[in-house]
N, C-alpha and C positions, 0 to 999 in steps of 0.2 A: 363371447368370452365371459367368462364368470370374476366375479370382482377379486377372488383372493389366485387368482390365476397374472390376471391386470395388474395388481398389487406385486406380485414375484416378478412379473417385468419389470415395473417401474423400479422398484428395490434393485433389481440386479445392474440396471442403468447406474442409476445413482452411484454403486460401487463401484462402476467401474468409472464414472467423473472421478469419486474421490481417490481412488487409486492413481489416476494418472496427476490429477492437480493438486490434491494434498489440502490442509488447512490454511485459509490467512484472507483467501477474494473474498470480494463483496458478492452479495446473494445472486446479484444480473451476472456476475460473470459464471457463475454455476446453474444459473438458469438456461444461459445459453448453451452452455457445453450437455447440460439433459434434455434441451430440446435435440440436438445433435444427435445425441445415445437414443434417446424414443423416438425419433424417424428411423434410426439405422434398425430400431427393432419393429420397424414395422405400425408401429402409433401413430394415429394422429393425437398430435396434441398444439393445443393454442395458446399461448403467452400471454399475460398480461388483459387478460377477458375481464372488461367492465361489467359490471354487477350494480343495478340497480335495489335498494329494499326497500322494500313497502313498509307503511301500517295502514291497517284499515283503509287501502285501495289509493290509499296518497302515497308520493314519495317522500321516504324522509333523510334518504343517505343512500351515499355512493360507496363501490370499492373495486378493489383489482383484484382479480386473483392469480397468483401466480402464474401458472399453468392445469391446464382443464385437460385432462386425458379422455380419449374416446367418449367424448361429451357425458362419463360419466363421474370420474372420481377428480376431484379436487386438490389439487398439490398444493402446500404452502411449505415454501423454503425458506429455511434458515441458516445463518453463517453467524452461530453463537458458543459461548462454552457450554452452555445446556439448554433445554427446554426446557421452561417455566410452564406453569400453571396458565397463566393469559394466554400463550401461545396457541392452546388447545383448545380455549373456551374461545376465542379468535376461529379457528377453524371449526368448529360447533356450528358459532352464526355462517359462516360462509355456508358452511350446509343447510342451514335453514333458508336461507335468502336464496340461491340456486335450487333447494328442493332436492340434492342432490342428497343420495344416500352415506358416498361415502369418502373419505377425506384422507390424506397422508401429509404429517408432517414431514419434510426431511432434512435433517440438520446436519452441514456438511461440518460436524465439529473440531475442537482442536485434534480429537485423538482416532474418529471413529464416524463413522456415519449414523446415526440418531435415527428410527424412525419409528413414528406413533402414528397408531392408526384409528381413527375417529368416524365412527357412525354416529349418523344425526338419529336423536332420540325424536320419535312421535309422540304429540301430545295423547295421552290419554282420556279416552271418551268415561 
């Protein structure tokens, strides 16, 4: 499956949480209810995936990521009145630390569903 194919699934999940539940839960409970909607469409997806980051072959920091769709694209949820600037550069490094190519904010907000979509930039040789 090709990632902007993965991405209209996942998108279309998410609409259909925020339709039925609306604005106001905290992010775990929207979490849950799109783990719900990505099995019912057929995804594997994993919650709450420890993430280890390196430098220079040491470790120097941990983190979580939300949910990891088809061990490729990266979700980070949010339950805010907008998406910030951090939000994004936040999903940037999770892309970098997993190696993963490519990232989805989705912010279940007060009026609408949010989402930005983040590929990890390669360093240039």
């Amino acid at each position: 499956m090709q990632y902007q194919e993965l991405t209209e699934k996942i998108i279309g999940c998410a609409y259909r949480v925020y339709n039925t539940m609306g604005f106001g839960f905290l992010e775990s409970v929207y979490e849950k209810c799109l783990l719900i909607e990505l099995k019912k469409a057929g995804l594997k997806a994993i919650a709450r995936q420890p993430i280890t980051v390196f430098y220079e072959n040491e470790i120097v920091g941990k983190f979580v990521a939300d949910i990891i769709v088809e061990d490729v694209i990266v979700l980070e949820l949010k339950s805010v009145r907008r998406v910030v600037t951090g939000h994004e550069i936040q999903l940037v490094n999770y892309l970098t630390a997993t190696h993963k190519d490519v990232g989805l904010i989705i912010n279940f907000g007060e009026k609408r569903v949010e989402v930005k979509r983040k590929v990890r930039e390669l360093p240039q040789d």
